[in-house]
Structures are given as C-alpha cells and as structure tokens.
C-alpha positions in Angstrom: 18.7 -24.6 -16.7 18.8 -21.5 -14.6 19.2 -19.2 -17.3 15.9 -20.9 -19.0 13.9 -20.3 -15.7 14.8 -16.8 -15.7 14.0 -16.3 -19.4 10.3 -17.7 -18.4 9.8 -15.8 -15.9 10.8 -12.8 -17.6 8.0 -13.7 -20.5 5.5 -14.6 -17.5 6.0 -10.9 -16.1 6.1 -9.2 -19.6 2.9 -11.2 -20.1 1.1 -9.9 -17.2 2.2 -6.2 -17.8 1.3 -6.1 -21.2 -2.4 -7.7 -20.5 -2.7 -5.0 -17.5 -1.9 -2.6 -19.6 -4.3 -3.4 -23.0 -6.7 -3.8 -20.0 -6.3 -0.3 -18.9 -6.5 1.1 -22.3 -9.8 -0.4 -23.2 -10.7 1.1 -19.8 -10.3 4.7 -20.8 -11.9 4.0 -24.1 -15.4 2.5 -23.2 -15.3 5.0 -20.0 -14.9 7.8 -22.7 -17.2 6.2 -25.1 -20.1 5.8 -22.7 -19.7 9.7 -22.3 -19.9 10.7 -25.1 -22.5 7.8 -26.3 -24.4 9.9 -23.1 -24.0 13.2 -24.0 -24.9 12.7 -28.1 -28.1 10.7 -27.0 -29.0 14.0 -25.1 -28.0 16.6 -27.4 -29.6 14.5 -31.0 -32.4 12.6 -29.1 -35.3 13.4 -27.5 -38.1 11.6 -25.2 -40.3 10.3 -28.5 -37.4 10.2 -30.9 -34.7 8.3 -29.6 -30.9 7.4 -31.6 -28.8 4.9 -31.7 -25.3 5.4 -31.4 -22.2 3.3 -32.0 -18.7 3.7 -31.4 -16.4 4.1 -34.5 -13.0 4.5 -33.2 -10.5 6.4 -30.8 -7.5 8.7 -31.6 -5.2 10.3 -28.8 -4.5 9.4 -25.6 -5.7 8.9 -21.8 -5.4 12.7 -21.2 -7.7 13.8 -24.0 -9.1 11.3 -26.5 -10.6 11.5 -29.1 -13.6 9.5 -30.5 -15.6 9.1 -33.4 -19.4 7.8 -33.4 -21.9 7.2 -35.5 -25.8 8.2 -34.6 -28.4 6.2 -36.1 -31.8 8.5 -36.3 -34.9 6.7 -36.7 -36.0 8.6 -39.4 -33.1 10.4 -40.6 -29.9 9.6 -42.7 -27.2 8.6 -40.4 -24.0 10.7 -39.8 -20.3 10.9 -37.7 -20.3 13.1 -34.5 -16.4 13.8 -32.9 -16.3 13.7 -29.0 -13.3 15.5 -27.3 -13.2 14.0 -23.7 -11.5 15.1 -20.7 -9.7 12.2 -19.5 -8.4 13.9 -15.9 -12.2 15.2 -14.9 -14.0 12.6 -17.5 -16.2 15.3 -18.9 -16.8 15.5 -22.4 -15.3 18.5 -23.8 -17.0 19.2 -27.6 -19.1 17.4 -29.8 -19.2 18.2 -33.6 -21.2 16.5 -36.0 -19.3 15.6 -39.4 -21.1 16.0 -43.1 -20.5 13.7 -45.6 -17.9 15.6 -47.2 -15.9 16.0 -43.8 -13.2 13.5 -43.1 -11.7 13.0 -39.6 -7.7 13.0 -40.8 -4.8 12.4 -38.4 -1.6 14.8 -39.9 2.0 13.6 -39.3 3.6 16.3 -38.1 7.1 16.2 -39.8 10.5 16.8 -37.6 13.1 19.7 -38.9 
C-alpha cells in the first residue's frame, strides 16, 4: 500500500511538470509568432492594403526559433515568409520570404 502511494504521487508530480513544461513551450512559440506575425504585417502591408498572416509551424528552440508563416495578400497570390527570432531579447532577427520552388528542410547532421 505504501509503495502504491508513492507510485501516485510520483505520476501526480510527473504530471504537473510535464503540463508546466508543454505550457511554457507554447509560451515561446505564440510570444515569437506574435513578433514576427508584427513585424511581416509591417514590412508586406501597408495602411490601404493590409495581409493576413497565419502561423505555419516552429523549428529550433527557446534561444533562437525558428518560424514559418504564411501571408495572405488581398490581391496577391499567397507565399511562406521564415522569421529568425531572438528568444533572449525577443526581437525578430530576419525575415525571408520563400518562392514556390523554396522548401524550408531540416538536415540531420550525421555523427563520425
């Protein structure tokens, strides 16, 4: 019986770490993707010709992600724009549009 209540306090701890930390993770990705959602309105936008942009997905980690989005022109075809954040001074870092031919590929980098 004592062994038991340890073993469920054990999951009840392991529970609340791992929700804490999915918590924090979605935390540096909506901070990062509300930069850089910021900074491609302002850079493809204007006042009388406004874009939408969604979030397509996130590569790297909390020090420097990595995020792809997609702007939606009005009256324009849509394309992919990569945002490199800063994740110590939250600033974003680069922004480069992708063509269609362009594809956003993660390389395995293979030990000796």
């Amino acid at each position: 019986m004592k062994n038991r209540h340890i073993s469920i306090s054990s999951a009840v701890l392991f529970t609340a770490l791992s929700i804490s930390a999915g918590q924090a993770s979605a935390d540096y990705v909506s901070r990062a993707s509300a930069l850089c959602k910021s900074e491609i309105q302002h850079k493809y936008g204007s006042a009388d010709q406004a874009v939408r942009v969604k979030f397509k997905a996130a590569m790297g980690n909390q020090v420097s992600p990595r995020l792809l989005m997609q702007v939606l022109p009005r009256n324009a075809d849509s394309f992919k724009v990569s945002c490199d954040v800063d994740g110590r001074a939250w600033e974003v870092v680069s922004l480069q549009a992708k063509t269609q031919g362009d594809e956003l590929r993660v390389a395995k980098v293979q030990q000796p």
